[in-house]
C-alpha positions in Angstrom: -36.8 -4.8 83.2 -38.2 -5.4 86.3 -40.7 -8.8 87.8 -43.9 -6.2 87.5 -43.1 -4.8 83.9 -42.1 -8.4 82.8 -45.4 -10.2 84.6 -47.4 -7.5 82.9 -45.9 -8.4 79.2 -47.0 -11.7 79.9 -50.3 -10.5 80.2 -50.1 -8.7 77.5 -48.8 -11.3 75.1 -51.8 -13.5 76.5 -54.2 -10.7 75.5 -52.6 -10.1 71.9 -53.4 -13.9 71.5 -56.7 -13.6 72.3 -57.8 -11.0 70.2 -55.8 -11.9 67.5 -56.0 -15.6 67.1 -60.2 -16.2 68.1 -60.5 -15.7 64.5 -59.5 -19.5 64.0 -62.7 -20.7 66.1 -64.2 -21.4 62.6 -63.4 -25.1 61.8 -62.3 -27.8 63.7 -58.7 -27.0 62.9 -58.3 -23.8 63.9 -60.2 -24.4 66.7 -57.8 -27.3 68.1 -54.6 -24.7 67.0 -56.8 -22.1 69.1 -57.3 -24.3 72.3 -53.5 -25.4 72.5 -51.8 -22.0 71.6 -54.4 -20.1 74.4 -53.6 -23.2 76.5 -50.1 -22.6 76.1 -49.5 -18.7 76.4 -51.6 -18.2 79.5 -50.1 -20.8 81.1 -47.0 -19.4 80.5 -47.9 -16.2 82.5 -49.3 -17.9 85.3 -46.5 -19.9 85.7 -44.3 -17.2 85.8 -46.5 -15.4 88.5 -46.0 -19.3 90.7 -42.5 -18.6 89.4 -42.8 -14.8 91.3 -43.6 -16.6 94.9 -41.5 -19.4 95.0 -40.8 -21.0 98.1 -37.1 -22.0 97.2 -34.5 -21.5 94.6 -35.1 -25.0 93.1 -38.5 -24.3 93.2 -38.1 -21.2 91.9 -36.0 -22.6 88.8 -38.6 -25.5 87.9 -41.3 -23.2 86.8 -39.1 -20.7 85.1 -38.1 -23.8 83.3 -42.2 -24.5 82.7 -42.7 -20.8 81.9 -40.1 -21.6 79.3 -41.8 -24.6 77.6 -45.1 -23.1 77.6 -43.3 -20.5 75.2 -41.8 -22.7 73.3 -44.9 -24.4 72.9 -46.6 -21.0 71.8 -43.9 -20.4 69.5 -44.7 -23.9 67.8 -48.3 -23.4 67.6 -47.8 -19.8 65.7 -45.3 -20.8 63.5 -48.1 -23.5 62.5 -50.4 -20.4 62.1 -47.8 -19.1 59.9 -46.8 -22.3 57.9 -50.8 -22.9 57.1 -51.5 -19.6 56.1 -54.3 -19.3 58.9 -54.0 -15.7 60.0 -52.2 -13.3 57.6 -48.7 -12.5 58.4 -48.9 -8.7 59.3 -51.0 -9.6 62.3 -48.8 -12.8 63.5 -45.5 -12.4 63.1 -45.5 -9.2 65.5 -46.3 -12.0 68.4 -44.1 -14.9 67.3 -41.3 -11.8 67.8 -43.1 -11.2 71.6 -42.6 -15.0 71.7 -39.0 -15.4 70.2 -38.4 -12.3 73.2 -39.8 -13.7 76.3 -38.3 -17.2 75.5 -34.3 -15.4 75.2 -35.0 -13.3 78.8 -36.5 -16.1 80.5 -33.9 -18.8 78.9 -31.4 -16.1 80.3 -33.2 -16.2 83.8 -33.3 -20.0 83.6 -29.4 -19.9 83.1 -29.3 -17.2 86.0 -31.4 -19.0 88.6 -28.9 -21.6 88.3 -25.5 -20.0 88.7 -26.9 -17.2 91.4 -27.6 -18.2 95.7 -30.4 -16.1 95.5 -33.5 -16.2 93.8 -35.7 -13.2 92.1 -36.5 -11.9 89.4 
């Protein structure tokens, strides 16, 4: 997979999240789940797009390693979706496995970006 195909599955993940997820605007609970988790999953994709034009290998590195916790952070926030029964299964667990994905390749990148002399995804 290449940087465009894998910026572009960021955006989609930040899409699927939108439409599926505004459903929880409708009490104060989903909408503070809402806020963090849309918080959390776009900010994973820009940061991997500041990742995409780094000026320096460590720089470079650092935000993969924020693109990383922002997915993490996602993955948290769903499995609470999950755990509280907010949004039925057969609509969330198809993005908590988008999730689980894009952590493993950019924990893999994260790894890479450290051993290589070179940066780019």
């Amino acid at each position: 997979m290449n940087a465009e195909e894998l910026a572009n599955r960021f955006v989609d993940f930040a899409a699927k999240i939108i439409r599926t997820c505004g459903a929880l605007c409708s009490d104060y609970t989903g909408k503070h789940i809402y806020g963090q988790l849309m918080r959390s999953a776009t900010s994973a994709g820009a940061n991997y797009e500041e990742a995409r034009g780094a000026e320096s290998k460590a720089d470079f590195s650092h935000k993969l390693q924020i693109v990383l916790k922002e997915l993490r952070e996602s993955r948290f926030w769903i499995r609470l979706i999950i755990r509280a029964g907010l949004i039925p299964k057969d609509q969330i667990l198809p993005i908590l496995s988008e999730t689980d994905e894009l952590i493993r390749i950019i924990a893999k990148s994260v790894v890479t970006s450290k051993t290589k002399k070179q940066f780019a995804i």
